[in-house]
N, C-alpha and C positions, 0 to 999 in steps of 0.2 A: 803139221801135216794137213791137207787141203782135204776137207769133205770130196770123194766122188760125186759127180752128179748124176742125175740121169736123163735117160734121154729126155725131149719135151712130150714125144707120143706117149711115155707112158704116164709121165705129171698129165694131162689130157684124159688120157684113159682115165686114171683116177677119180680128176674132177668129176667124169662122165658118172662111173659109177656111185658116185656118193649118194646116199638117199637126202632127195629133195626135200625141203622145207617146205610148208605148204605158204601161201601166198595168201593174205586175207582177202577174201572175196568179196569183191562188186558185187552188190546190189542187182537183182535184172534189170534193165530199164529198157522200156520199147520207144524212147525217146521222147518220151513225155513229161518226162522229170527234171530238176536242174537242180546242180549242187550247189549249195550254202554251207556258210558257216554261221551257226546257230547257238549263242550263247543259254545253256538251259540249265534253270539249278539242279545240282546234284543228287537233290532227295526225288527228283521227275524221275533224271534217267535212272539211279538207282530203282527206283517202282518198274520203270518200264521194263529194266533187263532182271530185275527178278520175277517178271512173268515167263522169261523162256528164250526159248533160241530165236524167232520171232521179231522180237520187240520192237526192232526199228519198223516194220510193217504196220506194226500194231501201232504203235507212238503215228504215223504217218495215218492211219483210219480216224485214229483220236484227233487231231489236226483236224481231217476232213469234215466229220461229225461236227465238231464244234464250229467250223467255218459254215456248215450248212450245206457240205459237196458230199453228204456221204451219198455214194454209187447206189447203195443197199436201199437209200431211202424211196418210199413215191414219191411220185411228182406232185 
């Protein structure tokens, strides 16, 4: 015996109400930035994200600092 089906509006409807999955979020960027792929040993980023929710921010200050670009510094 054949499964009934149902209408498509309400397969729709359902999809509609399913509770969404959240999406990993982008980074802000005001256009100033460019993405890379960055081979970095494992014991850095583990340090970095065991400082917090942050980290790429922070690993990105650490970059700058060490490059000589930190914002923060005088001139």
């Amino acid at each position: 015996m054949a499964k009934a089906s149902r209408p498509t509006t309400d397969l729709v409807q359902e999809i509609l109400e399913r509770p969404r999955v959240s999406k990993k979020r982008a980074l802000p960027s005001n256009g100033s930035t460019t993405k890379l792929t960055l081979d970095v040993d494992r014991d850095v980023v583990d340090w970095f994200k065991a400082t917090g929710r942050d980290w790429r921010s922070r690993m990105q200050q650490a970059l700058r600092s060490a490059a000589g670009l930190d914002k923060d510094a005088d001139p």
